[in-house]
N, CA, C and O atoms as a Tinker XYZ file with bonds, in Angstrom:
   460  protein
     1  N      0.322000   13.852000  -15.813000    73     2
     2  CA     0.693000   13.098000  -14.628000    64     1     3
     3  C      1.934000   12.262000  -14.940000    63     2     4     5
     4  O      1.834000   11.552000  -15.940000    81     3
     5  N      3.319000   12.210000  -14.129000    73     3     6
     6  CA     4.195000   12.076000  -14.502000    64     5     7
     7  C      3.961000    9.759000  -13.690000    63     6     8     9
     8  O      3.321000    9.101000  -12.870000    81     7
     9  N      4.713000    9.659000  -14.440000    73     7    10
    10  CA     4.875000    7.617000  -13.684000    64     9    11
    11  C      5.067000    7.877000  -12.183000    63    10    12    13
    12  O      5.776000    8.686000  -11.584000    81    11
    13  N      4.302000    7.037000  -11.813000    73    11    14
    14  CA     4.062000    7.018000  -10.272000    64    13    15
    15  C      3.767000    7.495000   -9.208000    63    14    16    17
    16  O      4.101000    7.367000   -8.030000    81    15
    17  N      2.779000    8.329000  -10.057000    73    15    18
    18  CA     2.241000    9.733000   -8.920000    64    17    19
    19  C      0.614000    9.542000   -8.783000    63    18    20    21
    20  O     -0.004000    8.664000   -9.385000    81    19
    21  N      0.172000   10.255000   -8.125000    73    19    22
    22  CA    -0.907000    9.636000   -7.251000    64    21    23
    23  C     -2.096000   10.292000   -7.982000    63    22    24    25
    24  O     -1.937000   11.470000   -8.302000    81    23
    25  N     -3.600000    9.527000   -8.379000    73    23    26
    26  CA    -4.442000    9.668000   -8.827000    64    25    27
    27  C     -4.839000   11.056000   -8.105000    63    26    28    29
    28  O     -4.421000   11.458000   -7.020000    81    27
    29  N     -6.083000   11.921000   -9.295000    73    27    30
    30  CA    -6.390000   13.081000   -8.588000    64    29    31
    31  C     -7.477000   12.239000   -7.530000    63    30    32    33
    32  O     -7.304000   12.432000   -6.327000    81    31
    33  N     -8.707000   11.216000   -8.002000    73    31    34
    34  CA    -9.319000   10.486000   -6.853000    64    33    35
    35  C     -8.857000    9.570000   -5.768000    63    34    36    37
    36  O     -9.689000    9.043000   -5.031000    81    35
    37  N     -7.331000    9.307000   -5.599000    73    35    38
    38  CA    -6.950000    8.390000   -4.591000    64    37    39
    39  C     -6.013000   10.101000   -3.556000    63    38    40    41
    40  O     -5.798000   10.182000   -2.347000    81    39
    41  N     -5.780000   10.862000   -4.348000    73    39    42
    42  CA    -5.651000   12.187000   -3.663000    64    41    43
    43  C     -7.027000   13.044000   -2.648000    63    42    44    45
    44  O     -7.000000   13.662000   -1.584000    81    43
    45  N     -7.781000   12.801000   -3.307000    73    43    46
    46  CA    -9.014000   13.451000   -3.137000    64    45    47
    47  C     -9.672000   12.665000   -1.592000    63    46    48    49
    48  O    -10.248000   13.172000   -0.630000    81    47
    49  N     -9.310000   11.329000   -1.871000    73    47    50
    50  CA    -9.418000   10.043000   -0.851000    64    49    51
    51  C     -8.963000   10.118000    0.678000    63    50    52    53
    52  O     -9.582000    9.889000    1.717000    81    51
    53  N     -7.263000   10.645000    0.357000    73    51    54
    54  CA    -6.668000   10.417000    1.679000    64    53    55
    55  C     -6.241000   12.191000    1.971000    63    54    56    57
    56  O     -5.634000   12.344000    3.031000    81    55
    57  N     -6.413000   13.082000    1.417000    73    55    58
    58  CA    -5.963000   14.360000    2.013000    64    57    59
    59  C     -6.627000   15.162000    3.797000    63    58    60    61
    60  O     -6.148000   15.877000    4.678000    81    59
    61  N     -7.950000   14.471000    3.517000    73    59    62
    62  CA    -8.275000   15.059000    5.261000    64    61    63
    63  C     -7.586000   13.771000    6.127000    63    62    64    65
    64  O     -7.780000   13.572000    7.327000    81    63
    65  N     -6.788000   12.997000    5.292000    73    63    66
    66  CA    -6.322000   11.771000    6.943000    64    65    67
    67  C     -4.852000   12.421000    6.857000    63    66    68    69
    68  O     -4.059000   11.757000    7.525000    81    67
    69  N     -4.332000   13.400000    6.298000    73    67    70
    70  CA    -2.705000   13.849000    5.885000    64    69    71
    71  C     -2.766000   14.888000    7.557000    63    70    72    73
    72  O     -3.792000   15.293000    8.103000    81    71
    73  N     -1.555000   15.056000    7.958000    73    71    74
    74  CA    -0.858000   16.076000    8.752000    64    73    75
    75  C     -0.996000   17.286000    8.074000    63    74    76    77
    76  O     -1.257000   17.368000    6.874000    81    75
    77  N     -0.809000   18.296000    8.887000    73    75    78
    78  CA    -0.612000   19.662000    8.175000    64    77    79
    79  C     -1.546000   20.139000    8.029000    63    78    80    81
    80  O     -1.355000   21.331000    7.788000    81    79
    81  N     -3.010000   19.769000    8.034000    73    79    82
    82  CA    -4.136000   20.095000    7.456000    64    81    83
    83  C     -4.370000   22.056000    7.870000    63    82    84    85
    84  O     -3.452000   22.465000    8.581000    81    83
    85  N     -5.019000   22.723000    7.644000    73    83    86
    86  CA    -5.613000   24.226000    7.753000    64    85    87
    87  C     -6.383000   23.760000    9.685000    63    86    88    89
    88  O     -7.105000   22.763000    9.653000    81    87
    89  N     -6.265000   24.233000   10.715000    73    87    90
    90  CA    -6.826000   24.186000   11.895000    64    89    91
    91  C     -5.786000   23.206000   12.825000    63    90    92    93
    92  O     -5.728000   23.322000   14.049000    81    91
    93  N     -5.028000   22.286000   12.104000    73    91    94
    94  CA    -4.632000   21.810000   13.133000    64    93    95
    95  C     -3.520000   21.998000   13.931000    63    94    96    97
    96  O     -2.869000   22.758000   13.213000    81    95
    97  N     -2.859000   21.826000   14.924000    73    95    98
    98  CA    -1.479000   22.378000   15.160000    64    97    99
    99  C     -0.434000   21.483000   14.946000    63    98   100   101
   100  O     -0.509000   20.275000   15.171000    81    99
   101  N      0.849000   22.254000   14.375000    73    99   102
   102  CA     1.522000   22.367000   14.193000    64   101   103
   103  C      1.766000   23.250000   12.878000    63   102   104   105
   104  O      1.157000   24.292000   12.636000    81   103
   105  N      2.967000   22.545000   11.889000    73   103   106
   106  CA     2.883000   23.342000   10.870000    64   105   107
   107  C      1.973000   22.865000    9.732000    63   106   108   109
   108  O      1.150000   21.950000    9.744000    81   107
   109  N      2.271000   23.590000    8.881000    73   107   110
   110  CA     1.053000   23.263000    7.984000    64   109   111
   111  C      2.099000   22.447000    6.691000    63   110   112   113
   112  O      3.275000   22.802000    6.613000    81   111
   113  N      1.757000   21.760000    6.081000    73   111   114
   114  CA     2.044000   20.876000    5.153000    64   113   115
   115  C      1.709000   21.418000    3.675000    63   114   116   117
   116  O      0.749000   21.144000    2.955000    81   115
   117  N      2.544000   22.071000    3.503000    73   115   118
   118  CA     1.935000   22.335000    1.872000    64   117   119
   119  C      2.194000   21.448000    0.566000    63   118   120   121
   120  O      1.718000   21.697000   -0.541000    81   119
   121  N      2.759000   20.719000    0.777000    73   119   122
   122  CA     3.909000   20.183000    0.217000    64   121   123
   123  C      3.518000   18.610000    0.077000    63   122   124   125
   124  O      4.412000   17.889000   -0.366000    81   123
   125  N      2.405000   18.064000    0.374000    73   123   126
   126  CA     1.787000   16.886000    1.016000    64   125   127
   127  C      1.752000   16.187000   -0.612000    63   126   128   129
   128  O      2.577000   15.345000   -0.965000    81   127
   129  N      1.025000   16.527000   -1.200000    73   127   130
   130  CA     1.264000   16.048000   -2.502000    64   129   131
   131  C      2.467000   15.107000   -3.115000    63   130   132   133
   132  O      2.470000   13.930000   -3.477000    81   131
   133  N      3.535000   16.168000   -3.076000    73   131   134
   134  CA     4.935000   16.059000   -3.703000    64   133   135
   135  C      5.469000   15.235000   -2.585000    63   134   136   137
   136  O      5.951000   14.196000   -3.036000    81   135
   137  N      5.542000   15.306000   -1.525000    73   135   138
   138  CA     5.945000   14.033000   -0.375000    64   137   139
   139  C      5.217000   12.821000   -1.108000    63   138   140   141
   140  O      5.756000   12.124000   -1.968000    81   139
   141  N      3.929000   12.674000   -0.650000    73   139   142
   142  CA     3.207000   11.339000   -1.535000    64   141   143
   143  C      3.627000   10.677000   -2.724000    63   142   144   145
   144  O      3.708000    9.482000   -3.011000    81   143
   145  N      3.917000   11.892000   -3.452000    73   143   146
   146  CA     4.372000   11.312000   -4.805000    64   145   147
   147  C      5.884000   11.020000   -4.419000    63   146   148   149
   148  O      5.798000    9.793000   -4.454000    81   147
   149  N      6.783000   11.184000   -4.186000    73   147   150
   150  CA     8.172000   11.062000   -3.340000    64   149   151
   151  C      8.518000    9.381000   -3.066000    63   150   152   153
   152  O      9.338000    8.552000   -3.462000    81   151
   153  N      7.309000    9.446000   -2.100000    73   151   154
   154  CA     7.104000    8.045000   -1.679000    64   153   155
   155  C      7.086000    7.023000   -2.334000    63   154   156   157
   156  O      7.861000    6.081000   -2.170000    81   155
   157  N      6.158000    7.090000   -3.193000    73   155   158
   158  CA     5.555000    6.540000   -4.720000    64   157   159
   159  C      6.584000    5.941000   -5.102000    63   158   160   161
   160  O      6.873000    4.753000   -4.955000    81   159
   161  N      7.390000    7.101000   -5.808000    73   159   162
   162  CA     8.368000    7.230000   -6.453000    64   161   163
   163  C      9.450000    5.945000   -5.932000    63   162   164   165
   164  O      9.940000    5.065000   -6.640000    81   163
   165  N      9.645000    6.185000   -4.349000    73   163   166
   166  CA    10.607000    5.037000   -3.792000    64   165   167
   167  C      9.939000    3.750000   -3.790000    63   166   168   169
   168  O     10.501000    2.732000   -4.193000    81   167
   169  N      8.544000    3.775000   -3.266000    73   167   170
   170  CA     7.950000    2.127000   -3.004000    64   169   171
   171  C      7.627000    1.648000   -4.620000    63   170   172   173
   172  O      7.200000    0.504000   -4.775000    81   171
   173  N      7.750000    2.182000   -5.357000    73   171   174
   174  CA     7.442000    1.833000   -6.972000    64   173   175
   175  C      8.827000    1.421000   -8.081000    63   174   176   177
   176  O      8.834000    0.432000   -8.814000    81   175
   177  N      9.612000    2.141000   -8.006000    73   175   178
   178  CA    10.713000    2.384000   -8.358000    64   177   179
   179  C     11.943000    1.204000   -7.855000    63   178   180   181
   180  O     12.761000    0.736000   -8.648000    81   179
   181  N     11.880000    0.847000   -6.387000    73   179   182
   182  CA    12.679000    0.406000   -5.460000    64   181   183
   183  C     14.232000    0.809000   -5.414000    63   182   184   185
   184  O     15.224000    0.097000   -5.255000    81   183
   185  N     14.118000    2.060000   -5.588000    73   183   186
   186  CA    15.468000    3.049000   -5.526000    64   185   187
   187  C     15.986000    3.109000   -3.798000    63   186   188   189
   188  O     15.307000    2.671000   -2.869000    81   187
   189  N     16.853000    3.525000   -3.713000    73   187   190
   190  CA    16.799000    3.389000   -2.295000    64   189   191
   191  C     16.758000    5.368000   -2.451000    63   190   192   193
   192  O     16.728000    6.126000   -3.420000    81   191
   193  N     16.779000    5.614000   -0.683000    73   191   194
   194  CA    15.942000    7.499000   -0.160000    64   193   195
   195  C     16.683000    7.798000   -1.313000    63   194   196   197
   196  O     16.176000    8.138000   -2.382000    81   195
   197  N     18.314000    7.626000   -1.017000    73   195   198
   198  CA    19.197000    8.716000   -1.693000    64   197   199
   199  C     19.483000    8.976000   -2.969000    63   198   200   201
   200  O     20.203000    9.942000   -3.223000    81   199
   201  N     19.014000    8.231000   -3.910000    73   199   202
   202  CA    18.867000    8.486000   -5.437000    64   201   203
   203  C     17.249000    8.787000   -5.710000    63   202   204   205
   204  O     16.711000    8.405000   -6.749000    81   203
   205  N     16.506000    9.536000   -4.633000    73   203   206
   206  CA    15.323000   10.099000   -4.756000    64   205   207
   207  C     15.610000   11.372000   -5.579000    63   206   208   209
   208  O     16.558000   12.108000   -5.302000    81   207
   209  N     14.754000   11.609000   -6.610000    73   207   210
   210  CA    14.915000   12.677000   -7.622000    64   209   211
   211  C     14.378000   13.799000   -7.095000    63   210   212   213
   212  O     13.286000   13.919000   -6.540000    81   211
   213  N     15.933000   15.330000   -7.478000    73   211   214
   214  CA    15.175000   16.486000   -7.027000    64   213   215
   215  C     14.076000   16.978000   -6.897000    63   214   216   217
   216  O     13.723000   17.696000   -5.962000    81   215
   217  N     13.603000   16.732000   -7.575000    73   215   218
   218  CA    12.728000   17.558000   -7.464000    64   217   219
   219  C     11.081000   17.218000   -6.808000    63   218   220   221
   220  O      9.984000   17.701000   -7.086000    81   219
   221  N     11.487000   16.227000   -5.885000    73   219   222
   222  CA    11.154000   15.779000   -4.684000    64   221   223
   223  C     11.623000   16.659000   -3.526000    63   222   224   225
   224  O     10.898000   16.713000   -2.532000    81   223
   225  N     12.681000   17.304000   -3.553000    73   223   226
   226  CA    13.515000   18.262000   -2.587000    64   225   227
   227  C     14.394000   16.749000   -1.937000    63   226   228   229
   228  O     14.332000   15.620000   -2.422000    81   227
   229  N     15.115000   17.154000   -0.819000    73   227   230
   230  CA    15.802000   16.733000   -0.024000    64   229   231
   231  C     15.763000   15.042000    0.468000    63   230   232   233
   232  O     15.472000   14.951000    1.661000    81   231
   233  N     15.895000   14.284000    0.084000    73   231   234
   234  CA    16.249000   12.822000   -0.037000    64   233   235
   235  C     15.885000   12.643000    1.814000    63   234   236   237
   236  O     14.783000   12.251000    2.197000    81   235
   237  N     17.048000   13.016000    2.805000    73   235   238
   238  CA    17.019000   13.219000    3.916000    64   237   239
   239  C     15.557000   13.256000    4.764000    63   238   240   241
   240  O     14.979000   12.485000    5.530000    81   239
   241  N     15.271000   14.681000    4.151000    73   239   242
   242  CA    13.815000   15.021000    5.090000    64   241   243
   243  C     12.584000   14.400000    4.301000    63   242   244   245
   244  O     11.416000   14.422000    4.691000    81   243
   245  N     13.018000   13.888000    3.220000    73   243   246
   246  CA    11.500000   13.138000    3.086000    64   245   247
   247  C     12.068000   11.925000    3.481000    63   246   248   249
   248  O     10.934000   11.450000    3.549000    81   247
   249  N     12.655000   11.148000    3.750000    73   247   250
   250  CA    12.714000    9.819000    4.559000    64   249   251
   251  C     12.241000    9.968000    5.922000    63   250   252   253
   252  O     11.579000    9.068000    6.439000    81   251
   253  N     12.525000   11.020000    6.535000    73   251   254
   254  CA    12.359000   11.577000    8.140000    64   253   255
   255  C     10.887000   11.819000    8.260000    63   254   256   257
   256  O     10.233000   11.691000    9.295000    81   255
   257  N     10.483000   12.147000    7.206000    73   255   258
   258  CA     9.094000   12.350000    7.181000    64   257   259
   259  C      8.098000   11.185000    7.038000    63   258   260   261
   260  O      7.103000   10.825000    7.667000    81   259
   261  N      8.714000   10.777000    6.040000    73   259   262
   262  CA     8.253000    9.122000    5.826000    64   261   263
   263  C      8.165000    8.212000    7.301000    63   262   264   265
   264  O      7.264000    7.474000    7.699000    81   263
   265  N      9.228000    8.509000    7.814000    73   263   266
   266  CA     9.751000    7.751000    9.549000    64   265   267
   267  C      8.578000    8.264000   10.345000    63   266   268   269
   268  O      7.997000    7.407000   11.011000    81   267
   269  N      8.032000    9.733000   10.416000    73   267   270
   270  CA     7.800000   10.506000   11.369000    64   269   271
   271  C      5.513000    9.759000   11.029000    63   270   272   273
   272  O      4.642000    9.449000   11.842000    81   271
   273  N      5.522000    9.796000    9.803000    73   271   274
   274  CA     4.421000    9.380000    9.445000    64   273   275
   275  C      3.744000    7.913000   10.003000    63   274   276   277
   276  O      2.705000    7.504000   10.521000    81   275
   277  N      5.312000    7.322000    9.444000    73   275   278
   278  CA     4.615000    5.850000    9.494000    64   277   279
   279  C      4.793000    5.449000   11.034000    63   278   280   281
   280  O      4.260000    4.377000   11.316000    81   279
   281  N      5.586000    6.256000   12.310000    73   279   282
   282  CA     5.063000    6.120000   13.489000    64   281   283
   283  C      4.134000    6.406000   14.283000    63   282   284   285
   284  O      3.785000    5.988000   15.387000    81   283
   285  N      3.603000    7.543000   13.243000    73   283   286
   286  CA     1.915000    7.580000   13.881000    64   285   287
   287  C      1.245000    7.584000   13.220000    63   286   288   289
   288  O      0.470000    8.530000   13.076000    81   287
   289  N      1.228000    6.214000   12.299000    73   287   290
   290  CA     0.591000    5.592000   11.807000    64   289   291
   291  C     -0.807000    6.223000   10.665000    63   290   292   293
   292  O     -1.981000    5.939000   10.428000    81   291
   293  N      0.171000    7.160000   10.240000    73   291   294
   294  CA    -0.314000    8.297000    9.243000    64   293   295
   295  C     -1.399000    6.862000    8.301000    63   294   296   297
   296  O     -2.591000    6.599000    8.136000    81   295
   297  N      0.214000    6.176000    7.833000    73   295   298
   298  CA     0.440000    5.248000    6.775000    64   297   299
   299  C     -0.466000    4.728000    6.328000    63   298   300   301
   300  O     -0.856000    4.643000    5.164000    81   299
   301  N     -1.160000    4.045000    7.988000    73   299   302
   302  CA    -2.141000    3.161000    8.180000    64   301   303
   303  C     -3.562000    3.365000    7.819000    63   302   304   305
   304  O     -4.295000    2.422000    7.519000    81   303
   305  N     -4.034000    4.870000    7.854000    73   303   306
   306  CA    -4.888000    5.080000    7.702000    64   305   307
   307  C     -5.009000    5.529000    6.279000    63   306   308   309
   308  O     -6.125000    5.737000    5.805000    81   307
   309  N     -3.943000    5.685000    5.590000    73   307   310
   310  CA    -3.962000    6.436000    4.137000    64   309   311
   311  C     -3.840000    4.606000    3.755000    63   310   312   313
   312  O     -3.688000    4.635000    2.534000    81   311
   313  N     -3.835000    3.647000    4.021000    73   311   314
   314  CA    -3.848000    2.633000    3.039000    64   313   315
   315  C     -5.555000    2.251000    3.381000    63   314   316   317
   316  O     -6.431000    2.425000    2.534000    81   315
   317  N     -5.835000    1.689000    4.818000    73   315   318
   318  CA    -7.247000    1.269000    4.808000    64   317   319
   319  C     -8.346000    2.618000    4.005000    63   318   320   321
   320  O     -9.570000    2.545000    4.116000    81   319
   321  N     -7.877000    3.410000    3.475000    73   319   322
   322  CA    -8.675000    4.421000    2.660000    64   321   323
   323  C     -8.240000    3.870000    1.257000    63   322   324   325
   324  O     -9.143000    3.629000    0.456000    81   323
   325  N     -7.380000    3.724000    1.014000    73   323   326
   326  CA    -7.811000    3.150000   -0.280000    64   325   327
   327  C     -7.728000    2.049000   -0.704000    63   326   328   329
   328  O     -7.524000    1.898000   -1.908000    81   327
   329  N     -7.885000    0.723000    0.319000    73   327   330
   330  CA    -7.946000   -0.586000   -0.199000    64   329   331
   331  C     -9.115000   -1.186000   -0.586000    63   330   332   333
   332  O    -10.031000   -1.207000    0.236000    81   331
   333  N     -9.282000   -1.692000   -1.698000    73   331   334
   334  CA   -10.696000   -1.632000   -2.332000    64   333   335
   335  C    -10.045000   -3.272000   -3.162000    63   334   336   337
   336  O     -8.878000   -3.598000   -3.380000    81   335
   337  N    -11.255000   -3.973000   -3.441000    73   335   338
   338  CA   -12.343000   -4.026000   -2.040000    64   337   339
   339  C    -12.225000   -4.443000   -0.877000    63   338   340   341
   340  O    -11.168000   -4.945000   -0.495000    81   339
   341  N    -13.053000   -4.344000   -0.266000    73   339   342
   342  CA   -13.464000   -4.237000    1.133000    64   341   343
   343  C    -13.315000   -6.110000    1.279000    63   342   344   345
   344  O    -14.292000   -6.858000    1.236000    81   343
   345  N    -12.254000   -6.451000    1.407000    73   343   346
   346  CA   -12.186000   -8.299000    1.846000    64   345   347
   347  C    -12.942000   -8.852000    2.549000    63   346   348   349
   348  O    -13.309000  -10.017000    2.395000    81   347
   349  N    -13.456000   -7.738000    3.853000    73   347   350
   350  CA   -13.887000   -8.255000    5.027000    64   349   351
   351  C    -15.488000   -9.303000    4.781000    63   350   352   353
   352  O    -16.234000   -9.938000    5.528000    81   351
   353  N    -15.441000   -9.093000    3.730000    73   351   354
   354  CA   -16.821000   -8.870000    3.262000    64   353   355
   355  C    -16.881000  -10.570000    2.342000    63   354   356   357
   356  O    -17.818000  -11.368000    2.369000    81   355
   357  N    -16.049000  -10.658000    1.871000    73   355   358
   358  CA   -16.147000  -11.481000    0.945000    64   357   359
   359  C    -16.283000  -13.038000    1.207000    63   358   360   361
   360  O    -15.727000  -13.211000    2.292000    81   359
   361  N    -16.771000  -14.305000    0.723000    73   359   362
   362  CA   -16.357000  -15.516000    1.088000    64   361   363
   363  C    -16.430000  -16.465000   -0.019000    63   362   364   365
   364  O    -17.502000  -16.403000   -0.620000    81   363
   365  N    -15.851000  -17.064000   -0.327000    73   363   366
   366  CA   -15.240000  -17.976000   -1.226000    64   365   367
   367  C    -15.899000  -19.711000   -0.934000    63   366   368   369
   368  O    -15.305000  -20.207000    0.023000    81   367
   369  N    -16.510000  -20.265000   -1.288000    73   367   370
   370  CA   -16.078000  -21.777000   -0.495000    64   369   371
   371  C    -16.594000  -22.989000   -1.706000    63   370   372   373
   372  O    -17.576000  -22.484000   -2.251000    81   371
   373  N    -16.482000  -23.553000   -1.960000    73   371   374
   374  CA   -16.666000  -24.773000   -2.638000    64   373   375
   375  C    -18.001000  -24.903000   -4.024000    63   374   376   377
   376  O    -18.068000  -25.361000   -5.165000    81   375
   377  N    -19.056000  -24.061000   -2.879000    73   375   378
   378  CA   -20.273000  -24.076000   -4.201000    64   377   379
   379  C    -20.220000  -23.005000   -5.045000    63   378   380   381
   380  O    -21.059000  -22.627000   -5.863000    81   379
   381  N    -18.888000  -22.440000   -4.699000    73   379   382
   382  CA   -18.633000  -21.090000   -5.751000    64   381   383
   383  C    -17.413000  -20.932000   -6.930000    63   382   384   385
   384  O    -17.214000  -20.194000   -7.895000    81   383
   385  N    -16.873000  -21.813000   -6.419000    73   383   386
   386  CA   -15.229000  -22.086000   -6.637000    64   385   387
   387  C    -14.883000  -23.744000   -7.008000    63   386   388   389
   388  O    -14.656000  -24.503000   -6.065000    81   387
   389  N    -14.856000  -24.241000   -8.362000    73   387   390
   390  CA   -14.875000  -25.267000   -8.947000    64   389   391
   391  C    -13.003000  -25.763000   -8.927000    63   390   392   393
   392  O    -12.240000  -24.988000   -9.503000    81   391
   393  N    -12.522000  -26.787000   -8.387000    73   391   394
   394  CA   -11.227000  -27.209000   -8.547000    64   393   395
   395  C    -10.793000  -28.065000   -9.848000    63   394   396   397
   396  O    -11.602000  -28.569000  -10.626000    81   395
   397  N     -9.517000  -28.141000   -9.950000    73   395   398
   398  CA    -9.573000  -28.904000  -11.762000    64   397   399
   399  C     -9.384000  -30.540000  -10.918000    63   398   400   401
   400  O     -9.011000  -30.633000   -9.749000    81   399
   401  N     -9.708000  -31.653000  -11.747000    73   399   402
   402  CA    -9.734000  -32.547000  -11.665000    64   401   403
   403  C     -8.461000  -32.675000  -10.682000    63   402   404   405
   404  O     -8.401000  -33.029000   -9.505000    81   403
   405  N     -7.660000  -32.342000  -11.413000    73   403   406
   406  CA    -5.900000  -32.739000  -10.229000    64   405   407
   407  C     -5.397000  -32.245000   -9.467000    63   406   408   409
   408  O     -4.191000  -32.289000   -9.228000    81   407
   409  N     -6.633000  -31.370000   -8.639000    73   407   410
   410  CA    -6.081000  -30.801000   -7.912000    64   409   411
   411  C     -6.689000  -31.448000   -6.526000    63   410   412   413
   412  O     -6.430000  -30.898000   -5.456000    81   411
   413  N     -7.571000  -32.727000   -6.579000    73   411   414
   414  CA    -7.856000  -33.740000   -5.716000    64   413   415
   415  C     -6.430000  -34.633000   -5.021000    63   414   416   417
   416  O     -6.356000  -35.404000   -4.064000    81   415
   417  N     -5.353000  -34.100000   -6.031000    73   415   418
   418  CA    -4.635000  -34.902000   -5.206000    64   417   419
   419  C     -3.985000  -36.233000   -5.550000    63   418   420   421
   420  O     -4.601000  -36.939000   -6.349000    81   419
   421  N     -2.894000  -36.656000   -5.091000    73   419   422
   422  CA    -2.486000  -37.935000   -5.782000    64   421   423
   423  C     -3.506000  -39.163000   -5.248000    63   422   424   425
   424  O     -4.083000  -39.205000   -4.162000    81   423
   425  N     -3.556000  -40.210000   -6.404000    73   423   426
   426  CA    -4.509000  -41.692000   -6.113000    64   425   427
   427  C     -3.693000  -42.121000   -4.657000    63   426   428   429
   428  O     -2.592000  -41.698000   -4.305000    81   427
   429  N     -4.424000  -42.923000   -4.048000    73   427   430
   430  CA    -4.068000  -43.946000   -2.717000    64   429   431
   431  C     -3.213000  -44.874000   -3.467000    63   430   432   433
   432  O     -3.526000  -45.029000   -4.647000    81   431
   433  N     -2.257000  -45.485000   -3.052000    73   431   434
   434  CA    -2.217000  -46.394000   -3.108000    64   433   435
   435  C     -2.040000  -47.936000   -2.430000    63   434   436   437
   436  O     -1.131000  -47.991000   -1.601000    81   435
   437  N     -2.626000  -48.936000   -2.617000    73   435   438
   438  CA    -2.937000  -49.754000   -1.919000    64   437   439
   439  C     -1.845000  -50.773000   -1.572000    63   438   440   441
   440  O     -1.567000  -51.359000   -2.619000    81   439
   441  N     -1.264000  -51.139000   -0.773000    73   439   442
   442  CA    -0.199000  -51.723000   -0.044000    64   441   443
   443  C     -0.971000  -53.077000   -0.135000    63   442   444   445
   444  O     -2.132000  -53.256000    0.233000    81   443
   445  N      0.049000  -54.197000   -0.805000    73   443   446
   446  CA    -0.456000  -55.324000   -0.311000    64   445   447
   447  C      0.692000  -55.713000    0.275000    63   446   448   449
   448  O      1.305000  -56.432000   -0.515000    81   447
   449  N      1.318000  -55.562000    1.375000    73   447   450
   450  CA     2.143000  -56.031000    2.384000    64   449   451
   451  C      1.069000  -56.266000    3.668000    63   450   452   453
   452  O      0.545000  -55.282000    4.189000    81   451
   453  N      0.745000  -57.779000    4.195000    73   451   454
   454  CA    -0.179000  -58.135000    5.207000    64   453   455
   455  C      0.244000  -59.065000    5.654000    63   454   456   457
   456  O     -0.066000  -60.028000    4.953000    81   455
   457  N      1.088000  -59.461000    6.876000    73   455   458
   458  CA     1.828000  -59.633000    7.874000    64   457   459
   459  C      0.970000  -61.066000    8.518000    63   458   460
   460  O      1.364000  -61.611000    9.550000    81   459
């Protein structure tokens, strides 16, 4: 597995939420993988499209694709699949979560100016 390419279980995760799938219409996506990893590659890297490495193919059409995804909200559903854990769930509050002494805050201090 080359730097920044996508687990075989975070693959395994989001491939029935991908375009292209076998039954559906249009064309078929074979290529879904190497796009993903593409992506990777840019949101990891912070290269900009056009110094995207060949062998990704075409700099161009995987940005267009990237565009074409994240307006119908391909994106969205390939992240709430693998955001772990589940936040919704969680709660934090005082009898769980101990503060350090200084983080009470600066002392009062007492003004003796009385008019």
């Amino acid at each position: 597995m080359r730097r920044y390419e996508i687990t075989e279980q975070e693959w395994t995760k989001i491939t029935p939420l991908l375009p292209g799938q076998a039954g559906s219409a249009g064309r078929k996506a074979l290529d879904n993988r190497l796009f993903i990893n593409a992506v990777l590659w840019i949101a990891r890297s912070g290269a900009p499209w056009r110094d995207l490495p060949e062998r990704f193919g075409n700099w161009n059409s995987n940005y267009r694709r990237f565009r074409r995804w994240a307006q119908a909200g391909v994106w969205k559903q390939v992240f709430d699949a693998l955001q772990e854990p589940d936040l919704d769930w969680v709660m934090i509050d005082s009898t769980t979560v101990r503060a350090h002494q200084q983080a009470a805050g600066q002392k009062k201090v007492v003004s003796s100016n009385k008019h």
